[in-house]
C-alpha positions as CSV (number, residue, x, y, z in Angstrom):
1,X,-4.5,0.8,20.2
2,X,-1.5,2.6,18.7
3,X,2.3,1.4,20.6
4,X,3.8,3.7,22.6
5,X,7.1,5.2,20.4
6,X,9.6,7.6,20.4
7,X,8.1,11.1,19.2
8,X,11.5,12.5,18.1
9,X,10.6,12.4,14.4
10,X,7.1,11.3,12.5
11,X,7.4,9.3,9.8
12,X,3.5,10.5,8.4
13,X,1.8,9.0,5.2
14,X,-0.6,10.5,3.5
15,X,-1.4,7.5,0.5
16,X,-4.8,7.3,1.4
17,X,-5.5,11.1,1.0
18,X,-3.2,12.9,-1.0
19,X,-1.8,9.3,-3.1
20,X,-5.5,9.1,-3.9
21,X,-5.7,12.6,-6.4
22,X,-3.5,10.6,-8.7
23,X,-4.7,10.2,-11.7
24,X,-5.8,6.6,-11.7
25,X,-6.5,5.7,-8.4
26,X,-9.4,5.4,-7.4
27,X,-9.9,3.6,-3.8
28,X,-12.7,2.4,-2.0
29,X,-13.0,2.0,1.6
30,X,-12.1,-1.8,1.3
31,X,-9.0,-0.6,0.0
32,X,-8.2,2.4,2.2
33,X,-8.5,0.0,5.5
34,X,-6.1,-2.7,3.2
35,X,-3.7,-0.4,2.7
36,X,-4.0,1.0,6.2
37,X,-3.0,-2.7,7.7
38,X,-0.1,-2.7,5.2
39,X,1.5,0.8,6.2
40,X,0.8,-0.4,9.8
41,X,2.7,-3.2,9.3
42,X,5.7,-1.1,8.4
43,X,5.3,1.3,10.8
44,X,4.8,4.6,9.7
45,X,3.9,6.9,12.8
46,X,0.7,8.3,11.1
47,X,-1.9,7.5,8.7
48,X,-3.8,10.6,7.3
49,X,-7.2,8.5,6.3
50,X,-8.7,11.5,4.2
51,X,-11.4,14.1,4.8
52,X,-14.1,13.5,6.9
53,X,-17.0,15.3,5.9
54,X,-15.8,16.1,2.5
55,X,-17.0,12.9,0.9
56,X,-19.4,10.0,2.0
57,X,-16.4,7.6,1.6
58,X,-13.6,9.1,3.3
59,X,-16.4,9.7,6.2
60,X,-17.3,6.3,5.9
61,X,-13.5,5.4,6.2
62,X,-12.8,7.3,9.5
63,X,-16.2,4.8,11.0
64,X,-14.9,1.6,9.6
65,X,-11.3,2.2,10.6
66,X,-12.5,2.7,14.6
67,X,-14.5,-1.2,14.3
68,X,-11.9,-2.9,11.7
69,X,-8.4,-1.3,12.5
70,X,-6.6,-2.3,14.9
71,X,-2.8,-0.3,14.9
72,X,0.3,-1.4,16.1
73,X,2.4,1.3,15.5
74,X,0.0,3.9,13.4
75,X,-2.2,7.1,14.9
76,X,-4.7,7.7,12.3
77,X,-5.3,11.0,11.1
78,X,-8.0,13.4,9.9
79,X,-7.4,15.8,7.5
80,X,-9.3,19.3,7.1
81,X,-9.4,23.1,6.5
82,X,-9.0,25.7,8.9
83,X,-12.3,27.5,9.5
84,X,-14.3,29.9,7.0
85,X,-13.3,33.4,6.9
86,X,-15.9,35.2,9.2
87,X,-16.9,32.6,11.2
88,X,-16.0,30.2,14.5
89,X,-14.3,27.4,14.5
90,X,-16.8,26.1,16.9
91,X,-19.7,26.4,15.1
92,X,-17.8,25.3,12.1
93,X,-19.4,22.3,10.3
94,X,-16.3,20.9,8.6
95,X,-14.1,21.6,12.1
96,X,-17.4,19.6,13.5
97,X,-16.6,16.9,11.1
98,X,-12.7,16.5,11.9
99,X,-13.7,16.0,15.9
100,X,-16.8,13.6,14.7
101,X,-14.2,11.5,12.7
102,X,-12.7,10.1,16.0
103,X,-9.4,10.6,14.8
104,X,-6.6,11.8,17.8
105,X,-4.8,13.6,15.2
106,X,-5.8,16.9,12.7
107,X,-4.1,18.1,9.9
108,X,-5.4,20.9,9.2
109,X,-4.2,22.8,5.8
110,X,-4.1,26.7,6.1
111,X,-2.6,28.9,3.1
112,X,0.6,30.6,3.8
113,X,0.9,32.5,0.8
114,X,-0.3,35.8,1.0
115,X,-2.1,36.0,-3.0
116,X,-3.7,32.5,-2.3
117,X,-4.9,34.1,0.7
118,X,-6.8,37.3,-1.0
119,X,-7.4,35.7,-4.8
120,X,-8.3,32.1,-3.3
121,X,-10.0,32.7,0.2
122,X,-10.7,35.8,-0.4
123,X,-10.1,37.0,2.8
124,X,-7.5,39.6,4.4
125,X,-4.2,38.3,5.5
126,X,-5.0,39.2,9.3
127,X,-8.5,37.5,9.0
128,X,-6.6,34.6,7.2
129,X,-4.2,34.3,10.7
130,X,-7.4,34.7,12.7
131,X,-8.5,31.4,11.2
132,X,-5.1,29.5,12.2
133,X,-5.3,30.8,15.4
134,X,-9.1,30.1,15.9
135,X,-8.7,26.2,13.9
136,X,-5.9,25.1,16.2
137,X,-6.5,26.3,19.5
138,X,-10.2,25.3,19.2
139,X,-9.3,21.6,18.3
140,X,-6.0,22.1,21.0
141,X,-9.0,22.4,23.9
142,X,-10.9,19.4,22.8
143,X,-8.1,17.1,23.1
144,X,-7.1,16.8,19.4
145,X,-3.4,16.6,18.5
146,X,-3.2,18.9,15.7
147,X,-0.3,19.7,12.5
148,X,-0.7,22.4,10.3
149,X,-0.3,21.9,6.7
150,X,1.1,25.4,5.1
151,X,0.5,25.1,1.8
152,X,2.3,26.7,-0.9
153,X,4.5,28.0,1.6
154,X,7.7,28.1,-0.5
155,X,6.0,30.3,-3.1
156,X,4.6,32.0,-0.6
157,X,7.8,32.7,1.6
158,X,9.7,33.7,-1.8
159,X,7.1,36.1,-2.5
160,X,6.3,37.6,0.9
161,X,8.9,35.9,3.6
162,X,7.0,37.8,6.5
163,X,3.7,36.9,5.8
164,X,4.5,33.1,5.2
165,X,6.2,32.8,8.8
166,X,3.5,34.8,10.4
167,X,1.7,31.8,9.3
168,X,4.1,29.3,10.9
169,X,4.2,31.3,14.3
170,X,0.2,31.4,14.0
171,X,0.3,27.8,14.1
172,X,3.1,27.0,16.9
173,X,1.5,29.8,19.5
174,X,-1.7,28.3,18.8
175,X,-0.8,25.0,19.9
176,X,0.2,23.0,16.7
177,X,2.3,20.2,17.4
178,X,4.2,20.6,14.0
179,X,3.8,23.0,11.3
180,X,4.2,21.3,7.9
181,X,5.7,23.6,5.5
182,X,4.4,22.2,1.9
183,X,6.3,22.7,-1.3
184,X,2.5,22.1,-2.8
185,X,3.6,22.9,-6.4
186,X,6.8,20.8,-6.2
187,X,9.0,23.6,-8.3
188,X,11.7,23.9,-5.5
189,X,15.4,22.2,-5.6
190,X,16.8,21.0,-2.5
191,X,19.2,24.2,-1.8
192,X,16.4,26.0,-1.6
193,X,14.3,23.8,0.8
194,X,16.8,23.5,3.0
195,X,17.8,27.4,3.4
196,X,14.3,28.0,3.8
197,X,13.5,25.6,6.2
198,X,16.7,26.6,8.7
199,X,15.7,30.2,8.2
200,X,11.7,29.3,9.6
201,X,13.2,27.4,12.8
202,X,15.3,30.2,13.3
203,X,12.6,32.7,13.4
204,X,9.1,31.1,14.9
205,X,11.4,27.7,17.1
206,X,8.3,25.5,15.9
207,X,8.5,21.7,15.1
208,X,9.1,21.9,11.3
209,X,7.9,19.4,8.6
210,X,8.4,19.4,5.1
211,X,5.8,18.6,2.3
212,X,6.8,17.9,-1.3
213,X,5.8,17.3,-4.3
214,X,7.9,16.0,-7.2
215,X,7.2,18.3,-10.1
216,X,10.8,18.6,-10.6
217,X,12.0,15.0,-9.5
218,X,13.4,16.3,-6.4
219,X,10.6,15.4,-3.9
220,X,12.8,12.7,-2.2
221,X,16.2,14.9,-2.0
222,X,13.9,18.0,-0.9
223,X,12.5,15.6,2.1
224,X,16.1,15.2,3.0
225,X,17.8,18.7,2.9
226,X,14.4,19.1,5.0
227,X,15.3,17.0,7.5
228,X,19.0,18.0,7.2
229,X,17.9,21.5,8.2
230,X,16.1,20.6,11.3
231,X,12.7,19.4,10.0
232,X,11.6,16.3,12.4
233,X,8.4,15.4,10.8
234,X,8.0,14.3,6.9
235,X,5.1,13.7,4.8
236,X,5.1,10.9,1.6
237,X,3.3,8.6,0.0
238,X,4.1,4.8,-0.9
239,X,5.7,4.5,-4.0
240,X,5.4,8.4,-4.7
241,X,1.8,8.7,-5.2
242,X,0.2,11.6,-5.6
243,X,-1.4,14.6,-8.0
244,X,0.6,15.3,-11.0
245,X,3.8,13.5,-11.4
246,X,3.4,12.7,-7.3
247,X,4.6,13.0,-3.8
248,X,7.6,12.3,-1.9
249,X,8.2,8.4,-1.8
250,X,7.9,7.0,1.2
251,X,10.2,3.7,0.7
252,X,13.4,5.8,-0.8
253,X,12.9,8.8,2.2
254,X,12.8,6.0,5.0
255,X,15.3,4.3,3.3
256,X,17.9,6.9,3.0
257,X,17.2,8.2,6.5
258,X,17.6,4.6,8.4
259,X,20.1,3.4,6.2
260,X,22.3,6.4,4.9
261,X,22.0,8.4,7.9
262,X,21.8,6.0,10.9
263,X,18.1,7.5,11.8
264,X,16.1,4.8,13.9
265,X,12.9,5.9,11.9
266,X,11.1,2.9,11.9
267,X,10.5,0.4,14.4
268,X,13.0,-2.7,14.5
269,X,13.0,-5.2,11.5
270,X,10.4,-3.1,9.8
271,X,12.6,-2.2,6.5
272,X,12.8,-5.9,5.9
273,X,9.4,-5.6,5.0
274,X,9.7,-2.4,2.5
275,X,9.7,-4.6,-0.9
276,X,6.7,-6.6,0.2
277,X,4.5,-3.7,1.5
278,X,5.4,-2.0,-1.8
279,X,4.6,-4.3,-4.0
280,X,1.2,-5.2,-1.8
281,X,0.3,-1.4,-2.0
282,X,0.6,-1.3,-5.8
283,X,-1.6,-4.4,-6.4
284,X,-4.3,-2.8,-4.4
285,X,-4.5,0.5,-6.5
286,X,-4.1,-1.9,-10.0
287,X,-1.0,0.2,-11.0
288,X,1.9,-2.1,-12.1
289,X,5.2,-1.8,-9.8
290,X,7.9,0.3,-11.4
291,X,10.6,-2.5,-11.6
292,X,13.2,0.4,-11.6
293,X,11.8,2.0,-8.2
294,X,15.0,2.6,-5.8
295,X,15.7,-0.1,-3.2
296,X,12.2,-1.9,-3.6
297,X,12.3,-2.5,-7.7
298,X,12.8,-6.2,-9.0
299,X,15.5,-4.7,-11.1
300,X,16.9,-2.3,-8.2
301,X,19.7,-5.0,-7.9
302,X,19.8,-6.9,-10.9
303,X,22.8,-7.3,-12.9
304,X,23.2,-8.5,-15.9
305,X,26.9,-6.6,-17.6
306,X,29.5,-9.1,-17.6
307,X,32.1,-7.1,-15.7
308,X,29.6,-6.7,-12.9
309,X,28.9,-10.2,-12.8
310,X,32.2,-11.0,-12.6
311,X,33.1,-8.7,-10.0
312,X,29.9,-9.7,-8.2
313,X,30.8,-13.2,-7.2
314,X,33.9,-11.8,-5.8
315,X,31.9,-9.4,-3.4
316,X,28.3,-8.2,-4.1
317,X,29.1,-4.8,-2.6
318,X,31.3,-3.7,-5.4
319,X,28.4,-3.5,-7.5
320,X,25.8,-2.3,-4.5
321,X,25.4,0.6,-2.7
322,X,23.2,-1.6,-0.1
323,X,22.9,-5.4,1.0
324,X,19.4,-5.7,-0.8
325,X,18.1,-7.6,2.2
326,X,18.0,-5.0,4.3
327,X,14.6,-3.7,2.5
328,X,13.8,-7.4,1.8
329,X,14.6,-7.4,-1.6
330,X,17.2,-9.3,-3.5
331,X,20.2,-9.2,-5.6
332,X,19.2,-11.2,-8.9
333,X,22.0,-12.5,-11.7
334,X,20.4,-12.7,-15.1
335,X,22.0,-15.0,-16.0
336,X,22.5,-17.2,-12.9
337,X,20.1,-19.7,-11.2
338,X,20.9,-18.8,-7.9
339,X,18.8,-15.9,-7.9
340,X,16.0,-15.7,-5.2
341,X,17.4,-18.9,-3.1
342,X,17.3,-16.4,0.0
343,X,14.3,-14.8,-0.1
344,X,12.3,-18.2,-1.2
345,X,13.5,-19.3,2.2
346,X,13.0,-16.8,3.8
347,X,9.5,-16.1,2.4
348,X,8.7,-20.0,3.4
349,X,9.5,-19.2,7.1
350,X,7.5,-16.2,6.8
351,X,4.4,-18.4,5.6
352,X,5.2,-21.2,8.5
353,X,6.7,-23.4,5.8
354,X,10.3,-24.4,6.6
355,X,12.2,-25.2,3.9
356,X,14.9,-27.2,6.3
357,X,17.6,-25.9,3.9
358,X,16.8,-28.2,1.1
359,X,18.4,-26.6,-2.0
360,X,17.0,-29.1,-4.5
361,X,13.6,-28.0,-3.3
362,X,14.8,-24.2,-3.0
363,X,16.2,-24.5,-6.7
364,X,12.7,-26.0,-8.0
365,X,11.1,-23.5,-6.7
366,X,13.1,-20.6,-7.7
367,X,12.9,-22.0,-11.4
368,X,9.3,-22.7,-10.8
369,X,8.5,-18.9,-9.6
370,X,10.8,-17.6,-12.6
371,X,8.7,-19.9,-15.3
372,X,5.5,-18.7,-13.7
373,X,6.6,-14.9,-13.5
374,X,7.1,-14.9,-16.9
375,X,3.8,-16.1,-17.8
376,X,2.5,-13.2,-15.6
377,X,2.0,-14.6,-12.0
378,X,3.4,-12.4,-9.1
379,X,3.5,-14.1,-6.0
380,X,4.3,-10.4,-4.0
381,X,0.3,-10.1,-3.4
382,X,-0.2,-13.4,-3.4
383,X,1.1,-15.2,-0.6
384,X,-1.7,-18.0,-0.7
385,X,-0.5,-19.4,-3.9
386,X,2.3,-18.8,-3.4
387,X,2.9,-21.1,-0.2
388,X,0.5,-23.7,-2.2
389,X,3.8,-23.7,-4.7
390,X,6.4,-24.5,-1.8
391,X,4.0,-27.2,-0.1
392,X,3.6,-28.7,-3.7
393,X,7.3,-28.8,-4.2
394,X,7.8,-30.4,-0.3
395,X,5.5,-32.8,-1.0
396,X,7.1,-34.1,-4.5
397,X,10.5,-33.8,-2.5
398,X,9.3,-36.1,0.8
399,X,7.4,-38.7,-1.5
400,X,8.8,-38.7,-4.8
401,X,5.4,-38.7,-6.2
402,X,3.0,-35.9,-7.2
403,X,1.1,-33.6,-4.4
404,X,-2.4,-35.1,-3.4
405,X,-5.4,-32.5,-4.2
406,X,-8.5,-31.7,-2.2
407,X,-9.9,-32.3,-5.3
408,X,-9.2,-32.4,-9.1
409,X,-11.1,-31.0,-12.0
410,X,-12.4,-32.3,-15.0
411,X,-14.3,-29.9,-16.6
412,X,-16.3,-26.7,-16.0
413,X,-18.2,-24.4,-18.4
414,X,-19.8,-21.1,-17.8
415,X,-23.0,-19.8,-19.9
416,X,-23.8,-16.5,-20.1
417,X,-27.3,-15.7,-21.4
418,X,-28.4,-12.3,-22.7
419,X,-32.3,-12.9,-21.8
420,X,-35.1,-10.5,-24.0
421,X,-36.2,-8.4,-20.8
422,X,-32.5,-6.8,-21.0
423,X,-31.5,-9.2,-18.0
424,X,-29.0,-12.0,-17.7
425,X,-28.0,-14.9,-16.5
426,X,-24.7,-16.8,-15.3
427,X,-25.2,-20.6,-15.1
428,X,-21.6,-22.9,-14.3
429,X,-21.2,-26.8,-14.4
430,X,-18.5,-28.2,-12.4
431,X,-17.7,-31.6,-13.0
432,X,-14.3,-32.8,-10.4
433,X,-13.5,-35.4,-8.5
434,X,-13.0,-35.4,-4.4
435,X,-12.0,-38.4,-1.9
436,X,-12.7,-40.7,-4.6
437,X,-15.9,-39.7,-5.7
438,X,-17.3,-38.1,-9.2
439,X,-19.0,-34.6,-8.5
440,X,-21.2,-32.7,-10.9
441,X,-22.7,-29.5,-9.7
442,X,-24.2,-26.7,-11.5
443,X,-25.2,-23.0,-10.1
444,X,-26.0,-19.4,-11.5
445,X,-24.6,-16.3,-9.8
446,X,-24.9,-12.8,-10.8
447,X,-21.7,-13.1,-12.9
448,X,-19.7,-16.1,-14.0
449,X,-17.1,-16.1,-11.7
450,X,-20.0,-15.1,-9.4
451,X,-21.6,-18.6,-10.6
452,X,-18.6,-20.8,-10.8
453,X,-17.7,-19.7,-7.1
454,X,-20.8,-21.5,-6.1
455,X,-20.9,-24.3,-8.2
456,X,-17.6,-25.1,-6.5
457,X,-19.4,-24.9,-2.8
458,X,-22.1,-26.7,-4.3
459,X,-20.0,-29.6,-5.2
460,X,-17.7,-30.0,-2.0
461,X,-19.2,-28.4,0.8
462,X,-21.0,-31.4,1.6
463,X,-17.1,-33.1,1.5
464,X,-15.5,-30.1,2.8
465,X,-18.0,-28.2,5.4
466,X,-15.4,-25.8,6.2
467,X,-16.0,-23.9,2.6
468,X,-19.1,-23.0,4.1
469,X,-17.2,-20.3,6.2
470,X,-15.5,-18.9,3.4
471,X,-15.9,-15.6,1.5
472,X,-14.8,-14.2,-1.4
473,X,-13.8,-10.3,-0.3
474,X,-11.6,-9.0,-3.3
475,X,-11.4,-9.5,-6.8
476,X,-9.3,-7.9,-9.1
477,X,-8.6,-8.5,-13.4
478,X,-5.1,-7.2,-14.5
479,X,-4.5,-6.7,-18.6
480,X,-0.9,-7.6,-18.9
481,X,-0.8,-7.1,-22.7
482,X,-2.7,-4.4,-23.7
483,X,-1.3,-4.5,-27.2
484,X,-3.1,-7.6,-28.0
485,X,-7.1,-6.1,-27.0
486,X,-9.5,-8.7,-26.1
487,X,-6.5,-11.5,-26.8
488,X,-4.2,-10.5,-24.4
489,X,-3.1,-12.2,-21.4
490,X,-4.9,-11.2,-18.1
491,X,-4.1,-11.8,-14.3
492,X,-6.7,-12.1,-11.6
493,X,-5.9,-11.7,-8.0
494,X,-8.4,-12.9,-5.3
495,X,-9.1,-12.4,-1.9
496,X,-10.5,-14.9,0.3
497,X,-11.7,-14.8,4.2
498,X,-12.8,-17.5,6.7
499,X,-13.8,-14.5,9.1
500,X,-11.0,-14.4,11.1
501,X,-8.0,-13.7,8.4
502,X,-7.2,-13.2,4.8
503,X,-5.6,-14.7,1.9
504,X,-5.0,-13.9,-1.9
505,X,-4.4,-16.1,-4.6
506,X,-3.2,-15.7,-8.5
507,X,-4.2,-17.2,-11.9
508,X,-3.0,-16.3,-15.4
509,X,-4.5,-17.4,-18.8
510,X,-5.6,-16.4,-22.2
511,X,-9.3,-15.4,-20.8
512,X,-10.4,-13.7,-17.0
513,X,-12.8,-16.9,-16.2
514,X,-9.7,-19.4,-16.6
515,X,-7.8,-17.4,-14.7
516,X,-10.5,-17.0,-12.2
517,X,-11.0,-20.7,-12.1
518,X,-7.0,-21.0,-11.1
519,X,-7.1,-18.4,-8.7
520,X,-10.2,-20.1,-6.8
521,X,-8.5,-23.3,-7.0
522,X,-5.8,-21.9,-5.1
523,X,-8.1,-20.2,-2.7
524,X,-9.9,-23.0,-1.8
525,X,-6.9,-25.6,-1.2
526,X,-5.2,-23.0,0.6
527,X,-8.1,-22.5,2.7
528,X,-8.7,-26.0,3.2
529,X,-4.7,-25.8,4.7
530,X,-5.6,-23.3,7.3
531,X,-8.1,-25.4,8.4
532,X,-5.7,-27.6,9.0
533,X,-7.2,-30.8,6.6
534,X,-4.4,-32.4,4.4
535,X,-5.1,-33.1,0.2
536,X,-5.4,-36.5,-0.7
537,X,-7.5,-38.3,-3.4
């Protein structure tokens, strides 16, 4: 079910479609529903899920996402083509496709410039209208909300102005609910978006969006003249995603519009959440986080010039254009240990973990996280471990003594073996020790974290029955110094279910089993948590 919410202005991501072409990406539908929950949770107005019918997966998307998503705030959208030149959009296999999908919403993409039109579609420019027309009106009278992408409509409107808004006017008479106009080869500057844009409400009175791209780093300042022209509906991707250089950013656009131009955009307490869901995103696609990203950026209010210090601990504004809490990130002092005491509290209550103001046990673990970050641990995708690390630090504080383990390891080994039939084999020996007892367990698995993972249930599901419900979901290998080849550090990030909810835990070393090992160490304790059992020897 999607909440009821203001339909004044649409907020509309397209990550999962038109993020995807950049070079890099490459998602599966695992990912796609992930990243789904996570732009759910900020509450963007619509998710355009791809194109069914185009591709197995994005078809196999739009199926999953009617069992496994359940949206707060989100309408899910299909995105399509407007029907072949010549033909119906009823008997229309792709249109089929779109009302197939399930999806409440259609984008559908029609050119707008008139030499795409005849070199591209090779069609006339009235046949080209006929299609619009045709598209929208047929999906209109099956119940389908529908926007109309114009593509290349800037170019299109520079090169023939009453062509490109017969387009638009197509659209709106046919029944679109907004009619996108799509700077698709993101050359345009934001004078120009904005003239253009008040000039196409004046003339056709449709609900205007804008699509940019960022060819010429103006994506995010096109978005806004946009808007500031009477747009009420733009298009973006998290952390600018997108073919070429990328698409409008999402976090910066809502950002701006809630924060520098009082827009209500987003529903309330959502931009608290804009670091996190950032930094979530990126760890799903396996591209690093640009630390110099506007507002969401670990260095987007770090200060580390003297005179800003100084001035800083007078009033942090002087140096800030924004309280950094406001998109849950934080103001950071190189060269001050009081960095992060806010948000490691605030991340503790978020994780059920209450801190009770203790800032001896805030201060460990801000120096903890710092000592661990710069080994290569990130905590942002990580909650599970990262809540292990506050419990571990409450425990120390409340006893004075170390934190009591499920269990403890003493060794473990992995063998690989390359057999002479061109197969192999993963054997793994775990040798630990649980409520007082001495385990040895050994297991093969079609890899060796594969093997190791059930070595481990081997040895303590007879202890710990509950690791019988567990499942490994995600798993994900990070190179974090790709100067150093096969001897660089690497980062592995795992995702673990009990079949009602999800965690995901980190580990770092100098080879991807160790790291492995750590990161199902962490899964498993922090498993064991949930089910609400306490460590102990």
């Amino acid at each position: 079910m999607t909440a009821e919410r203001d339909d004044g202005f649409h907020v509309f991501d397209t990550t999962l479609r038109d993020g995807a072409q950049r070079e890099g990406i490459n998602l599966t539908v695992a990912d796609k529903l992930a990243i789904a929950r996570h732009l759910d949770d900020f509450g963007v107005g619509f998710i355009e899920g791809g194109w069914p019918g185009a591709n197995p997966r994005d078809t196999e998307f739009f199926a999953r996402a009617a069992a496994e998503l359940d949206l707060r705030h989100a309408t899910l959208v299909a995105f399509g083509a407007t029907r072949r030149a010549g033909g119906s959009a009823a008997e229309d296999p792709q249109v089929r496709a779109l009302l197939e999908s399930g999806a409440p919403v259609v984008t559908l993409v029609a050119k707008a410039h008139d030499r795409h039109v005849e070199l591209a579609l090779r069609t006339t420019l009235e046949e080209n209208l006929a299609m619009v027309r045709d598209t929208v009106s047929h999906l209109v009278a099956q119940g389908r909300r529908v926007f109309v992408d114009c593509e290349h409509f800037f170019d299109g409107y520079r090169a023939n102005p009453e062509y490109a808004t017969s387009v638009v006017a197509a659209a709106h008479e046919a029944g679109a609910s907004v009619v996108v106009l799509c700077d698709t080869n993101g050359g345009m500057l934001p004078a120009q978006v904005g003239a253009v844009t008040a000039e196409v409400l004046a003339a056709t009175g449709a609900r205007l969006g804008i699509h940019a791209q960022d060819d010429t780093g103006c994506a995010v300042a096109n978005s806004l003249a946009a808007v500031d022209a009477g747009a009420t509906h733009v298009q973006c991707t998290a952390n600018g995603y997108g073919e070429r250089v990328g698409n409008a950013n999402l976090f910066p656009v809502v950002a701006a519009l809630e924060l520098k131009q009082g827009r209500r955009v987003l529903p309330e307490g959502s931009l608290g959440e804009m670091t996190r869901i950032s930094h979530a995103i990126a760890e799903i696609v396996n591209l690093p986080s640009s630390t110099h990203q506007p507002y969401v950026g670990v260095s987007a209010f770090a200060h580390k010039a003297g005179l800003h210090a100084s001035a800083i601990k007078v009033d942090p504004d002087l140096y800030q254009h924004i309280d950094p809490e406001q998109v849950g990130n934080t103001m950071r002092m190189l060269v001050s240990d009081m960095a992060g005491r806010a948000s490691i509290e605030l991340k503790g209550k978020e994780l059920g973990i209450d801190l009770g103001g203790d800032r001896e046990v805030v201060g460990r673990v801000v120096e903890r996280v710092k000592e661990r970050e710069l080994k290569g641990y990130t905590y942002e995708a990580a909650d599970a471990s990262f809540a292990l690390l506050l419990h571990d630090e409450l425990q120390r504080s409340r006893t004075g003594e170390e934190p009591g383990r499920f269990f403890r390891t003493e060794s473990w080994r992995v063998i690989t073996e390359d057999r002479p039939d061109g197969t192999h084999a993963n054997e793994a020996t775990v040798k630990l020790w649980a409520k007082g007892e001495r385990i040895v367990a050994t297991a093969e698995g079609n890899g060796p974290v594969n093997a190791l993972d059930r070595a481990l249930r081997v040895a303590l599901e007879r202890i710990y029955p509950q690791l019988a419900g567990f499942a490994l979901v995600d798993y994900r290998v990070r190179i974090l110094e790709g100067r150093s080849g096969t001897d660089s550090t690497t980062r592995v990030l795992i995702t673990t279910s009990d079949g009602g909810a999800e965690w995901s835990t980190v580990g770092v070393a100098d080879n991807v089993i160790a790291a492995s090992w750590q990161a199902l160490d962490d899964a498993y304790a922090y498993g064991l948590l949930r089910a609400g059992l306490e460590p102990g020897e």
